[in-house]
Legacy VTK file of the C-alpha trace (Angstrom):
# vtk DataFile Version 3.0
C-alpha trace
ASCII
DATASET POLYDATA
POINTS 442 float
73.607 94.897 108.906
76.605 94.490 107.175
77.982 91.058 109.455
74.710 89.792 109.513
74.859 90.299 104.945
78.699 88.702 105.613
77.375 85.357 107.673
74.404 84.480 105.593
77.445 84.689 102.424
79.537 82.777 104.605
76.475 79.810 105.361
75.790 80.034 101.138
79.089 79.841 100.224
78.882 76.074 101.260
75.981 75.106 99.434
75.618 73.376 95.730
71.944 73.817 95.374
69.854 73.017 92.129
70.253 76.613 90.849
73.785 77.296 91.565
74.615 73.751 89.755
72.335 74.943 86.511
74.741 77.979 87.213
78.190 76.032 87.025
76.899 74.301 84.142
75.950 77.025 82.349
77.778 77.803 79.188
78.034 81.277 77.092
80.844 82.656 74.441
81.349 85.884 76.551
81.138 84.181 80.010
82.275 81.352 79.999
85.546 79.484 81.109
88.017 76.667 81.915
87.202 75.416 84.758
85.862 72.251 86.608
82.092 71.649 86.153
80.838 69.695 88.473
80.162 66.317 86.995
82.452 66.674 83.942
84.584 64.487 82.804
88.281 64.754 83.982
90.677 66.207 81.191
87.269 66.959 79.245
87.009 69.728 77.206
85.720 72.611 79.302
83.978 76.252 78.657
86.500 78.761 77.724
86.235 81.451 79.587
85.947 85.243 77.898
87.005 85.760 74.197
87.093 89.121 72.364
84.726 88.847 69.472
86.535 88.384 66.867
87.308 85.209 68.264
83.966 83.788 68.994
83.596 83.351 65.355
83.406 80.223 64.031
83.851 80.418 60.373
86.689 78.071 59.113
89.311 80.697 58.634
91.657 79.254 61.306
94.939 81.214 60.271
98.041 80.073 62.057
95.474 78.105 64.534
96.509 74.954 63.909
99.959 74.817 63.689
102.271 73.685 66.683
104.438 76.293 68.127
107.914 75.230 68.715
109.394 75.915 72.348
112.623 77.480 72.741
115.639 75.612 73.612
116.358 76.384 76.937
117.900 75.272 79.889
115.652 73.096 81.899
115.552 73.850 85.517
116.243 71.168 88.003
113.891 71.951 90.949
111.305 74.487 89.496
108.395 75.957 92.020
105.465 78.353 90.331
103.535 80.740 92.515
100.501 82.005 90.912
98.673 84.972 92.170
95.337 85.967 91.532
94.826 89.560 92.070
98.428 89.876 91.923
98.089 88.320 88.044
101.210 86.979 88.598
102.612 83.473 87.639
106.035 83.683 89.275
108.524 80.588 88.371
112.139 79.864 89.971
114.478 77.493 90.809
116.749 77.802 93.869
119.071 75.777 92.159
119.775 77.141 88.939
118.991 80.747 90.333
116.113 80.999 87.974
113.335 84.066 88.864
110.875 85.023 86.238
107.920 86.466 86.777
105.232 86.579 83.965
101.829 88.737 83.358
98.634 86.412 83.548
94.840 86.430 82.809
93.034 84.558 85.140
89.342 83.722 86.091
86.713 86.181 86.484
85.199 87.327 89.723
82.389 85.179 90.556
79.227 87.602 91.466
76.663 84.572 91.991
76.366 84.706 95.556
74.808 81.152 95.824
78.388 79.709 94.467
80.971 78.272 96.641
83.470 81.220 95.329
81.187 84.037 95.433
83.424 86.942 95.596
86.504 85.214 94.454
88.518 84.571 91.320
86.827 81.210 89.499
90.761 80.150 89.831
89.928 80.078 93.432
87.773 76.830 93.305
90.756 74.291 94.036
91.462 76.240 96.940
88.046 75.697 98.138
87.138 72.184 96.566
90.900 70.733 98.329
91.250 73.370 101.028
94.280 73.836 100.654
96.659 76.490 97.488
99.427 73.475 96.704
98.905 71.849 93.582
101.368 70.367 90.865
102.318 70.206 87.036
103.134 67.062 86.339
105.364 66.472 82.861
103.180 63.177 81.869
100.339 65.543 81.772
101.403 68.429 80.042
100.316 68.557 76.242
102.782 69.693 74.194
100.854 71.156 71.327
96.638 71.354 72.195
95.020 72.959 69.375
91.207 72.435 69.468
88.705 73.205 72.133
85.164 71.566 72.094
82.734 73.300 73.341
80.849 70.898 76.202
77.502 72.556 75.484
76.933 72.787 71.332
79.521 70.256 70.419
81.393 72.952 68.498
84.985 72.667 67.957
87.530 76.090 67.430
91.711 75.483 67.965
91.412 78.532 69.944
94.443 76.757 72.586
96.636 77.691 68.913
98.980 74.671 69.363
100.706 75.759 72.082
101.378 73.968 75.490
98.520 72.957 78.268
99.793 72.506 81.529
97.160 71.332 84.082
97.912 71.898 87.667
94.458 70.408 89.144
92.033 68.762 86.522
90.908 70.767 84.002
92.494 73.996 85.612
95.628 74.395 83.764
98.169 76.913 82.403
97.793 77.603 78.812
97.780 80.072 76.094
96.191 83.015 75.721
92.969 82.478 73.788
92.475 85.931 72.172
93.609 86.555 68.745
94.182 82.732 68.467
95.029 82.733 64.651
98.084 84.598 64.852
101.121 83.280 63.353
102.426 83.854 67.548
99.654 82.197 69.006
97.468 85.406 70.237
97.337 88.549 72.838
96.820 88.188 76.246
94.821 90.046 78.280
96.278 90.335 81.947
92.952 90.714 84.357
89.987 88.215 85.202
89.184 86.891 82.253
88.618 82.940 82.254
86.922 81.485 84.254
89.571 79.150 85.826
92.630 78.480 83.724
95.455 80.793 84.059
96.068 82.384 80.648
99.734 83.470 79.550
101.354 85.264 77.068
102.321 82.757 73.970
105.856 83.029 73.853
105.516 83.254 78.207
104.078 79.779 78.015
106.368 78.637 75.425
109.161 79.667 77.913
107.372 78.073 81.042
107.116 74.376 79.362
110.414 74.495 77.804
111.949 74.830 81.232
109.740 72.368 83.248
109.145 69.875 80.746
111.542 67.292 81.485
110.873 67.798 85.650
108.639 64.944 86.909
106.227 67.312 89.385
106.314 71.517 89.398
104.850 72.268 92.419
102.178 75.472 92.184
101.361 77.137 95.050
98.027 79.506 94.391
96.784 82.378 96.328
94.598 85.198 96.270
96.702 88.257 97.242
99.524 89.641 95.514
102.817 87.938 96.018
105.552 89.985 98.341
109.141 88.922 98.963
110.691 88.314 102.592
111.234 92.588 102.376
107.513 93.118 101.731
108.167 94.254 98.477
105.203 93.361 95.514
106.227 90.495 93.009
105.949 91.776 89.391
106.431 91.495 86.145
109.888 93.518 84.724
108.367 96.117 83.089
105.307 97.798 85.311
102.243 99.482 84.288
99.855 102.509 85.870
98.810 101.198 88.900
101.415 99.321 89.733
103.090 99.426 92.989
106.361 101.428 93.266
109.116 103.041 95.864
110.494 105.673 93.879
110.644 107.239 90.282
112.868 104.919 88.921
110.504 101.597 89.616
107.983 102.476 86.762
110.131 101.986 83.948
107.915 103.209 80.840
107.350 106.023 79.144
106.842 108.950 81.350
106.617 106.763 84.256
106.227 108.546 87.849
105.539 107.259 91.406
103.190 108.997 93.481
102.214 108.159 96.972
98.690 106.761 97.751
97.819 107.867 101.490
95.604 104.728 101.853
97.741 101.982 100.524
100.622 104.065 102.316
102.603 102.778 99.306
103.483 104.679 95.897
101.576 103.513 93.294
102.651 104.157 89.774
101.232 106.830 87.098
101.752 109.237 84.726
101.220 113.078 83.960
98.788 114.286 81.472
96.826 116.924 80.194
93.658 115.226 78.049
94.461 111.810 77.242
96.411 109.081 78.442
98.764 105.868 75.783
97.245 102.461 76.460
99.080 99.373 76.699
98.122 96.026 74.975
96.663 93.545 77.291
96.053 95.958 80.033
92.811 98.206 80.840
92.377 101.208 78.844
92.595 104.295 80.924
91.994 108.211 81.345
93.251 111.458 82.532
92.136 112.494 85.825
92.518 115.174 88.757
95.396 113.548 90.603
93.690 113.598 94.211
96.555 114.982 95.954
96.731 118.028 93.607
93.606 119.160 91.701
95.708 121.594 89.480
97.562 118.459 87.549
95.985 114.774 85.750
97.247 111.556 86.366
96.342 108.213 84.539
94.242 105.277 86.065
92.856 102.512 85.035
89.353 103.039 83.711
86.964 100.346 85.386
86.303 97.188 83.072
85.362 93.740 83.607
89.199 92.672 83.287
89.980 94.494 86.418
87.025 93.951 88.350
86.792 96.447 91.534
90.237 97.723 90.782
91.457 94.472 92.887
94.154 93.906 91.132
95.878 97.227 92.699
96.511 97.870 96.259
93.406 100.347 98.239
92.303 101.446 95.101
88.250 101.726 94.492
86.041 102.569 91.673
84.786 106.190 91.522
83.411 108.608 88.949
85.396 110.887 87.423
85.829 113.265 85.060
88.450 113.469 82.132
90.936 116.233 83.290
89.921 119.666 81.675
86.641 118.138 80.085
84.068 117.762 82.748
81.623 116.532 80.276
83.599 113.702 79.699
83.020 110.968 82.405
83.781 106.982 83.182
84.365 104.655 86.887
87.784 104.912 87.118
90.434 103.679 89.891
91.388 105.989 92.276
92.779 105.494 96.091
90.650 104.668 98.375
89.807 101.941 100.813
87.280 98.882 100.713
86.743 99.592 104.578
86.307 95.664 105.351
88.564 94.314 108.622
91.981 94.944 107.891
91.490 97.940 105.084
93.476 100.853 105.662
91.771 103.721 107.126
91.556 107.055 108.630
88.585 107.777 109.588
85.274 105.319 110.962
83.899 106.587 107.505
86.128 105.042 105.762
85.146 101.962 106.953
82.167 99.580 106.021
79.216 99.674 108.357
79.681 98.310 111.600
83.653 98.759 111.622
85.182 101.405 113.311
88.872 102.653 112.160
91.700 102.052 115.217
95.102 103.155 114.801
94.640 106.137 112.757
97.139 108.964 113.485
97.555 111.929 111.612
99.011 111.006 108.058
99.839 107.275 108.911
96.224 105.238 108.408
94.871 103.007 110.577
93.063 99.689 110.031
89.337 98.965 110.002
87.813 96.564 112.972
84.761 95.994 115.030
84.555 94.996 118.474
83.961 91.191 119.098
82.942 88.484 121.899
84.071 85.117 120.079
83.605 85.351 116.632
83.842 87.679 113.539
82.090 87.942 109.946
84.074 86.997 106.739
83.779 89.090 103.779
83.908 87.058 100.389
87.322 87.443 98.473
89.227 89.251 101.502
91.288 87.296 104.183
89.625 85.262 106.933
88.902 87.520 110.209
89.065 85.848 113.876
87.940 87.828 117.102
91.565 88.357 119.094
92.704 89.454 122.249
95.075 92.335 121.889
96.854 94.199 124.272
95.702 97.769 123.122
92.879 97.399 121.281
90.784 94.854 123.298
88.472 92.282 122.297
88.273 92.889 117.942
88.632 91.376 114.895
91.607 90.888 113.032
92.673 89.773 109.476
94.247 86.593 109.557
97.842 86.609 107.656
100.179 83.140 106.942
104.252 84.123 107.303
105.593 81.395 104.792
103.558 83.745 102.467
105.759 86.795 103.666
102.371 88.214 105.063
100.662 89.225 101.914
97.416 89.408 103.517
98.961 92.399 105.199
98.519 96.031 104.741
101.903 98.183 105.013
102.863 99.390 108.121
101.180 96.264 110.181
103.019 92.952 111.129
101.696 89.385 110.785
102.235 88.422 114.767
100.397 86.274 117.120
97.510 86.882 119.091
95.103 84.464 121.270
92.080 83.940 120.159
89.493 85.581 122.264
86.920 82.281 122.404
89.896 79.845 123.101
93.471 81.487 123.858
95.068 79.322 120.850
97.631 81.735 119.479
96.637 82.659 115.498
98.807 84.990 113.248
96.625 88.014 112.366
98.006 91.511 110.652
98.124 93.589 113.970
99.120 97.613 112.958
102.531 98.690 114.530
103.052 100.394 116.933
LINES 1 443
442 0 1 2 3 4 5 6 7 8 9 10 11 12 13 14 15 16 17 18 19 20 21 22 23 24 25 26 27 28 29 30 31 32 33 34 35 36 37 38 39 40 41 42 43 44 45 46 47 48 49 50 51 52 53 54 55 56 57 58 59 60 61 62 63 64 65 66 67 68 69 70 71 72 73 74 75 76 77 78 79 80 81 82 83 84 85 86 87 88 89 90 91 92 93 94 95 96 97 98 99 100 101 102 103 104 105 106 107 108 109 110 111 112 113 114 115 116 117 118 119 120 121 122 123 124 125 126 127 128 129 130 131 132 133 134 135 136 137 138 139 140 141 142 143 144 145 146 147 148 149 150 151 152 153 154 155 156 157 158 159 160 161 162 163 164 165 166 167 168 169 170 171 172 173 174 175 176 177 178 179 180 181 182 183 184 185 186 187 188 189 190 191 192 193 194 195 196 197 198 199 200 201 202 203 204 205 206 207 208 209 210 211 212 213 214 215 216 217 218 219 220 221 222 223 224 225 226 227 228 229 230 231 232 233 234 235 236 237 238 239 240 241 242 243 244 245 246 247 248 249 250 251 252 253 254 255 256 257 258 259 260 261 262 263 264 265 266 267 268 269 270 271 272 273 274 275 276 277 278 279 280 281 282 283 284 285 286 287 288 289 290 291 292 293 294 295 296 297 298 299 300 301 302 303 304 305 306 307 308 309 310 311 312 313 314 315 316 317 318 319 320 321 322 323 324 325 326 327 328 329 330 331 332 333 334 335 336 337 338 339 340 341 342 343 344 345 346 347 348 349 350 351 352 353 354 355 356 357 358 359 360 361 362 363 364 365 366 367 368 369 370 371 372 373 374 375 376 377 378 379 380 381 382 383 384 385 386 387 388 389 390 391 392 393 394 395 396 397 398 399 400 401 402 403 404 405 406 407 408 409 410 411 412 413 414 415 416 417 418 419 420 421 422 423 424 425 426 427 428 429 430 431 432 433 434 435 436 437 438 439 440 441
């Protein structure tokens, strides 16, 4: 049931019909975005994507709004490269000739849940991707506005400076790096959110963009490379931002640097993941989800804090095997919310231990003991696609026979990848033609 749900998203996936255009073209305050309409104008003014409500308001009282923030003076780079993540919420800029590495917290577009849209299931900063098939794009310096202040809304004709006068850089038509929208009056420029919130542009942190265009201003092209899953370096560690947040993904202790910061080990991710110890109530950070005090799952008798489930963090994809769940707060059963706790999405390539774990029709192969294994299906030439995971192809492998694998790219250091499984070859099963797929070790 399941693969025959996944193929008929697969076949609509590819179709623009007359409802899923009225769709794209629809505009609201609370849902909307920055993103390409089909039809619109290139460089037009687009939706803007979410916008707390304060800031939907329209009354005149424009505060610091319209008045250009100045950009640092800093070094420019000489050969600058971005890499922006989308469930990672990472924009990552360096420079391997200046030695420049700065990662920065984004907001980018929200999950698209119209399954008669071309990115069903994926971030609405995924539509390049699909419209150009392929994740390179480029900021180019002639484009970038220096100071964009007002936004027009496409639909009503209704103008706001909700961009604040701070920089626009597009990377591919209207899709472009800018400011953070929310508290846009500020004498800074606003608050950002970091989740799926736009619904195309990738939203920074004012003095983050600020910091971005002063150092690739005066370079010709910035090449931007965009991708779903979370960036890793060459050692398979998770590109982040400095300081890291519940949720995040750590080694030790010592990696979640905040207040009462502790890493404890989630058995389906088989990586730490970071949290901290409570009692009743958990300390919220700006920007990020709100969150609560729960039963840590490996030990009843103590809470932990997790992100609460909101529209900003969609499914809890943003962290690695973690899935929504009901809770309770921790000594107050009465007191419940969907929060994120480990746990697998069970699609092919999901960590597992069991064939429970696993969506219907996968089985899980590779389990042993503590150390998970990954969830498959047996195959005769092809395999189903789930919308906003990794491609699948049916493989040939050694031990586990005809099945379907996740498909993985190495110049990406294998982010597709689980831990504990490789990005390797392995010949097709229809054809023989060697593909790179995340194969568990061992």
């Amino acid at each position: 049931m399941r693969a025959r749900k996944s193929l008929a998203i697969r076949a609509a996936r590819g179709l623009l019909d007359a409802r899923a255009m009225k769709r794209l073209l629809f505009v609201s305050l609370f849902a909307a975005a920055c993103g390409a309409v089909p039809g619109s104008e290139p460089g037009g003014d687009l939706p803007l994507g979410d916008q707390l409500p304060d800031d939907a308001k329209a009354d005149g009282l424009w505060g610091a709004a319209l008045t250009c923030k100045p950009a640092p003076d800093l070094p420019s780079l000489v050969a600058p490269a971005i890499t922006v993540s989308l469930d990672g919420l990472t924009l990552h800029l360096v420079d391997a000739a200046t030695g420049y590495d700065q990662v920065f917290p984004v907001g980018v577009g929200t999950i698209d849940d119209q399954s008669t849209s071309r990115t069903f299931g994926e971030s609405l900063t995924y539509d390049p991707i699909v419209s150009t098939g392929g994740h390179d794009f480029a900021i180019r310096a002639a484009d970038i506005q220096p100071c964009k202040t007002w936004w027009t809304d496409p639909e009503t004709g209704r103008k706001q400076p909700v961009f604040a006068g701070l920089p626009f850089m597009p990377w591919h038509g209207a899709y472009a790096v800018h400011g953070p929208i929310d508290n846009f009056r500020a004498p800074s420029g606003g608050n950002l959110r970091r989740g799926f919130v736009s619904h195309g542009c990738v939203r920074m942190e004012a003095a983050d963009v600020l910091e971005v265009y002063a150092r690739i201003r005066r370079v010709a092209s910035t090449p931007v490379h965009v991708q779903r899953e979370p960036e890793r370096a060459s050692d398979g560690r998770r590109v982040d931002v400095a300081v890291l947040a519940i949720g995040a993904e750590c080694a030790a202790d010592a990696d979640c640097n905040f207040a009462g910061g502790v890493c404890k080990h989630n058995r389906f991710a088989d990586r730490g993941f970071c949290t901290v110890r409570c009692t009743a109530t958990c300390a919220d950070r700006a920007g990020y989800p709100t969150t609560m005090c729960v039963a840590d799952p490996g030990d009843a008798s103590s809470g932990i804090c997790v992100e609460r489930v909101l529209p900003q963090n969609t499914g809890c994809r943003s962290l690695d095997h973690f899935v929504p769940r009901a809770a309770s707060r921790f000594h107050q059963p009465q007191v419940r919310a969907t929060v994120c706790l480990p746990g697998t999405p069970g699609w092919i390539g999901d960590h597992c231990f069991a064939d429970g774990d696993c969506q219907s029709g996968n089985r899980c192969a590779g389990a042993n003991g503590a150390t998970p294994g990954v969830c498959t299906q047996g195959c005769a030439l092809a395999c189903p696609d789930e919308p906003g995971a990794p491609t699948t192809f049916c493989a040939s492998d050694a031990s586990l026979g005809k099945t379907c694998l996740r498909h993985c790219t190495p110049e990406s250091n294998a982010s597709e990848c689980p831990a504990d499984t490789d990005c390797a070859t392995r010949p097709r099963a229809s054809s023989g033609q060697a593909t790179f797929a995340c194969v568990p070790r061992g």
